[in-house]
C-alpha positions in Angstrom: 81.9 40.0 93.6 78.8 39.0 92.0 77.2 37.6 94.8 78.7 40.8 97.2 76.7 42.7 94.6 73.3 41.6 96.1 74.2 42.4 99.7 75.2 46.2 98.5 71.6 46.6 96.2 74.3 47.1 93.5 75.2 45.4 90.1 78.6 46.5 89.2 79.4 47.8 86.0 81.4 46.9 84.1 81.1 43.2 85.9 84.0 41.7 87.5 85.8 38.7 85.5 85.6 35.5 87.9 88.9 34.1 88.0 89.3 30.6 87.1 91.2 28.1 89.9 95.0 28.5 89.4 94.3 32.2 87.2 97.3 34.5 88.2 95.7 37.5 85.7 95.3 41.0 86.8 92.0 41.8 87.7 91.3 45.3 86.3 88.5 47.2 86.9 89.2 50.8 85.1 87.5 52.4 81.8 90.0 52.7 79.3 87.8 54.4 77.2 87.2 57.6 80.0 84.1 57.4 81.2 85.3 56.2 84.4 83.7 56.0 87.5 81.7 52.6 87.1 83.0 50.6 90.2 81.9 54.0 92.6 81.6 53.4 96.6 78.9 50.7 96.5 80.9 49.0 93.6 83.9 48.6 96.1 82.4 47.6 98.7 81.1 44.5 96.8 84.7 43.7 95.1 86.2 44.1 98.7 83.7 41.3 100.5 85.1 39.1 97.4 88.6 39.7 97.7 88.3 39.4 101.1 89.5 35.8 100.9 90.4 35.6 97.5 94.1 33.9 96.8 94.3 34.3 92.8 94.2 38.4 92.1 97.9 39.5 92.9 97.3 42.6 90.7 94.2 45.2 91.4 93.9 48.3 89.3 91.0 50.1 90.2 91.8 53.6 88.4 89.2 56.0 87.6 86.6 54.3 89.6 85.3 57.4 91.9 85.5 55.3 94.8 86.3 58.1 97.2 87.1 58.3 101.0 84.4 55.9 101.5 85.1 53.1 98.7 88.7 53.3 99.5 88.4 52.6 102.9 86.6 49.4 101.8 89.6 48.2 99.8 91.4 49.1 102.4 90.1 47.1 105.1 90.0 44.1 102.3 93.7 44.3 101.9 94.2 44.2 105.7 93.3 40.7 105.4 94.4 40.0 102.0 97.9 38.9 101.7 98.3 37.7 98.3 97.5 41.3 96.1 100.8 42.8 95.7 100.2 45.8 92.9 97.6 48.0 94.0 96.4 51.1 91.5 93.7 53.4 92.5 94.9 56.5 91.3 92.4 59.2 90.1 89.2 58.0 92.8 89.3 61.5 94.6 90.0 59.4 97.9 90.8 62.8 100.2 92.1 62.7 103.5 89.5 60.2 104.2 91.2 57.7 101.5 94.6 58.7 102.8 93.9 58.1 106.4 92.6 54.4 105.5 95.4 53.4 103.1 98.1 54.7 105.8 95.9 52.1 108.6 96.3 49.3 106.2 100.0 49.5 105.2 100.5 49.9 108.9 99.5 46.0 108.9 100.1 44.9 105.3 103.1 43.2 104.6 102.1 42.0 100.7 101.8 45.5 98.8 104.9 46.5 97.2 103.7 48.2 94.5 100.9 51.4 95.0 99.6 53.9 92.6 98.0 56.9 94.2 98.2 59.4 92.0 95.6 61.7 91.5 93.2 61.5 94.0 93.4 65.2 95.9 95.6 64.6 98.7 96.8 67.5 99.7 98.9 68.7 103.5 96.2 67.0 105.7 96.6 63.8 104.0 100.2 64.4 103.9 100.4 63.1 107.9 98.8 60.0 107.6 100.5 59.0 104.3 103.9 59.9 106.4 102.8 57.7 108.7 102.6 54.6 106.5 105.9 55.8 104.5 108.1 55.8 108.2 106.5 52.3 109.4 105.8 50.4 106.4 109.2 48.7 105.1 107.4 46.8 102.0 106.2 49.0 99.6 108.9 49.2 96.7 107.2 51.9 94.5 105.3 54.6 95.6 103.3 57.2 93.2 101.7 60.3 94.4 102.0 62.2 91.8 98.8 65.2 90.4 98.3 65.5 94.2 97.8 68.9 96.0 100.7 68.8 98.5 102.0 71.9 99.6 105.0 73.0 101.6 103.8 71.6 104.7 103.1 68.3 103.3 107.2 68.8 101.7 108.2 69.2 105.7 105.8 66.0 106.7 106.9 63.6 104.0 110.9 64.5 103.3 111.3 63.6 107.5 109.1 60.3 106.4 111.5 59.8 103.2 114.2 59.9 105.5 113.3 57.2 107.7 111.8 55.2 105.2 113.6 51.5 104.9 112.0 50.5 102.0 110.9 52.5 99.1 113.2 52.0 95.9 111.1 54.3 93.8 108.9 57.3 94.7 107.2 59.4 92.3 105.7 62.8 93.5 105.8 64.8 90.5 103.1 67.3 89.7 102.3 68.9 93.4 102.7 72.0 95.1 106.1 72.0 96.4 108.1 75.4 96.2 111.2 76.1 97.9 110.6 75.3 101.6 109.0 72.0 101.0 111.3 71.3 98.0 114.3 71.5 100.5 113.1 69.8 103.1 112.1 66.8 100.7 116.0 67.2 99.2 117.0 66.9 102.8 115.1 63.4 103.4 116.3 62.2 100.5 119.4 62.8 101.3 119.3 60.4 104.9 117.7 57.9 102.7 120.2 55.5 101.8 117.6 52.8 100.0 115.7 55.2 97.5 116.7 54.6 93.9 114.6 56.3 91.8 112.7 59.8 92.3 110.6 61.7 90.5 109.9 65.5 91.6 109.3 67.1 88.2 106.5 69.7 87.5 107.0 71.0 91.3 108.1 74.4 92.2 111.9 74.0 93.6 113.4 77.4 92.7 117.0 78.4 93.7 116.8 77.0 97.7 115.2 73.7 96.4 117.7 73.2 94.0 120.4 74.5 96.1 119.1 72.0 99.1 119.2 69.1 96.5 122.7 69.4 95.6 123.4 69.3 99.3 121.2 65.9 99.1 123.1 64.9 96.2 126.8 65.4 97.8 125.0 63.3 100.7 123.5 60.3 98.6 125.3 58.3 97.1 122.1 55.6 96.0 119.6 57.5 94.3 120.4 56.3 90.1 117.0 58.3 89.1 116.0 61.6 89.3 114.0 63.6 87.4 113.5 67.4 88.3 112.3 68.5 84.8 110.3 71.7 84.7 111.3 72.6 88.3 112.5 76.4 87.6 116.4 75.1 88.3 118.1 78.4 87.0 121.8 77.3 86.2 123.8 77.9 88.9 122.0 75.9 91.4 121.5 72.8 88.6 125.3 73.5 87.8 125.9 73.0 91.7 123.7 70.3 92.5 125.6 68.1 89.3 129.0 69.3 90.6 128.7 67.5 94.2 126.3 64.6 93.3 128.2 61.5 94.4 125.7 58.9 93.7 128.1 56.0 91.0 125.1 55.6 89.3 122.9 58.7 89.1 120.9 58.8 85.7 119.9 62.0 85.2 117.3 60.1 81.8 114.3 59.1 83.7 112.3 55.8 82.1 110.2 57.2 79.0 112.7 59.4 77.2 112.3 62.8 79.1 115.8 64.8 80.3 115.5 65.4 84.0 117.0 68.7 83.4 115.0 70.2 80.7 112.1 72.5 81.0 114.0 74.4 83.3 115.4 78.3 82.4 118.8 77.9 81.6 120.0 78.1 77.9 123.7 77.4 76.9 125.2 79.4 79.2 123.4 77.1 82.1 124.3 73.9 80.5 128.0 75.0 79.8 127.7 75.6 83.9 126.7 71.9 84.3 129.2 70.9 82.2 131.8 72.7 83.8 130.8 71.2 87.2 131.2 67.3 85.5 135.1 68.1 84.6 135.4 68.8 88.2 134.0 66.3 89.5 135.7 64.0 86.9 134.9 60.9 90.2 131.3 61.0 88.9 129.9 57.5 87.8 127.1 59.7 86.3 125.4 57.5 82.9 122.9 59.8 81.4 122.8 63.6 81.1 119.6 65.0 78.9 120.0 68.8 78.1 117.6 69.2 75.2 115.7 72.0 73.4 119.0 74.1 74.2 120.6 75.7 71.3 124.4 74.9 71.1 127.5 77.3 70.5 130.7 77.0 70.1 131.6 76.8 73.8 128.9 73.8 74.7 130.1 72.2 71.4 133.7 72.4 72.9 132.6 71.3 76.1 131.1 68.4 75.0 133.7 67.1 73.4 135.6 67.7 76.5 133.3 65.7 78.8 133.0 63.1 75.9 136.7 62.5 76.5 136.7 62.9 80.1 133.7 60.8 81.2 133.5 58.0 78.1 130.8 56.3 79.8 128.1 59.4 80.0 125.5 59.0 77.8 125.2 63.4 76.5 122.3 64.3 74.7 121.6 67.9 73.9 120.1 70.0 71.3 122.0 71.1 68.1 122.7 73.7 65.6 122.4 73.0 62.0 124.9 75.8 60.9 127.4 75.1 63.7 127.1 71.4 62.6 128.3 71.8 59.2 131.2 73.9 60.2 132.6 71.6 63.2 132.3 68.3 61.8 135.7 67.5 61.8 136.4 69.1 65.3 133.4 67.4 67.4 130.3 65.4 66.0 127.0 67.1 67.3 124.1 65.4 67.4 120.4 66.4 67.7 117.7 65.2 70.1 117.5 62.2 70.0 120.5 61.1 69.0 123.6 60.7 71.5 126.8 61.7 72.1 129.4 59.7 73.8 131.0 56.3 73.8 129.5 54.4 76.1 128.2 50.9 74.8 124.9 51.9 75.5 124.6 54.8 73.1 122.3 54.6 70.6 121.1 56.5 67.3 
């Protein structure tokens, strides 16, 4: 990298560490501090005539670097030859279609990467077609993040046909775009012809009534997916209600990894979540684990329900908001708990 430097007219900042024979470390180039953008275009095209051969780095996280289309494509073309990085993070470069079409010719040839982080670097519906492209060939990458993009409805339409021939992917994260109800159903409609996708994130998106409505048709379809997270989502309670009434999956964990409900955020009150509750007593089959209906004040119908599903499904893990007064007074019926603790008696429930 060092020497690379001199051929580019460019000393990198901060400098690379020079891995030592045998080292197995990550080799992280990102600002934790937030001043960000030190590697820049130049910068990358330096580290990628070093990697170019290298056998020790199997981790690269290049975040916040402002390497754009141009520094990305660099990397890129690196990583064509490189087969010993696996993890790959270059979220928040502002890479643009330019970044997108490069990273879909590489995975088109890599077979190493099966971990990338793309989030935050502008993509919006044109770069929606090349990363398709990549998701439908590319059988490798595991976990996918492309998250804080700018993907619209078209891009929805592009990548949920992608999702649905993907072979690969265990966990995709796409939380934080512009998908509202045409693009939300036609992602609910890949996912539900994808039969290897684990885990999916599509929170802080736009779904309304016909996304929500297509992903319970998804749901009734799938019977993989353990993960999803559709948290802030406008998911009025009928069409959450429905979409937990035919999910089918014998593992779906409606708790994604950090704490957050999938369901909450969304506009439905007690009245919603009785709905939701109502739809897991029908569908007693269920193997759902985790169910996260917080900030909702609870009367003395969810507190009855509750109990109900607590008895019905002694594996679901229920957490939910609480009432103070209506606590005191039903201690003896049912035992309500308040965010965080949990109600249920699975094993896994914790205070």
């Amino acid at each position: 990298y060092l020497r690379g430097a001199g051929v580019v007219r460019r000393v990198p900042q901060p400098p690379a560490r020079a891995p030592r024979l045998g080292d197995r470390r990550p080799l992280q180039l990102r600002d934790d501090g937030g001043a960000g953008r030190r590697v820049g275009v130049l910068g990358a095209k330096a580290l990628a005539l070093s990697l170019m051969v290298d056998t020790s780095i199997l981790t690269l996280d290049l975040r916040d670097n402002w390497l754009q289309g141009e520094g990305a494509a660099a990397i890129a073309e690196m990583l064509k030859e490189n087969c010993y990085v696996s993890a790959v993070d270059l979220s928040d470069n502002k890479l643009g279609v330019e970044g997108a079409k490069a990273f879909s010719a590489m995975l088109l040839e890599n077979t190493t990467i099966v971990s990338l982080q793309l989030s935050g670097n502008e993509f919006d519906d044109r770069a929606a077609k090349y990363l398709a492209d990549a998701i439908t060939a590319n059988s490798k990458v595991e976990i996918l993040d492309l998250s804080y993009n700018v993907f619209g409805d078209k891009a929805g339409e592009i990548l949920g046909m992608a999702i649905a021939e993907n072979v690969g992917l265990k966990e995709l994260k796409i939380s934080w775009n512009h998908f509202c109800s045409q693009g939300a159903a036609a992602l609910a409609k890949g996912l539900g012809a994808n039969i290897f996708l684990k885990v999916l994130d599509v929170s802080y998106n736009g779904f309304g009534n016909s996304g929500a409505a297509a992903l319970g048709e998804a749901l009734k379809a799938n019977n993989v997916l353990e993960e999803l997270n559709v948290r802030w989502d406008r998911l009025w309670s009928c069409c959450t209600s429905a979409a937990v009434g035919k999910a089918r999956s014998s593992h779906l964990d409606l708790l994604p990894a950090g704490g957050g409900g999938c369901m909450t955020r969304n506009p439905m009150q007690s009245e919603g979540c009785c709905g939701v509750l109502k739809a897991l007593q029908a569908n007693p089959g269920t193997g759902m684990e985790n169910l996260d209906l917080p900030d909702i004040p609870v009367n003395q119908e969810l507190a009855e329900l509750c109990d109900a599903v607590r008895i019905l499904l002694p594996n679901l893990l229920l957490r939910h908001g609480g009432n103070i007064k209506l606590q005191r007074k039903s201690q003896s019926k049912v035992k309500l708990q308040t965010q965080p603790q949990v109600v249920g008696n699975s094993q896994k429930a914790v205070a």
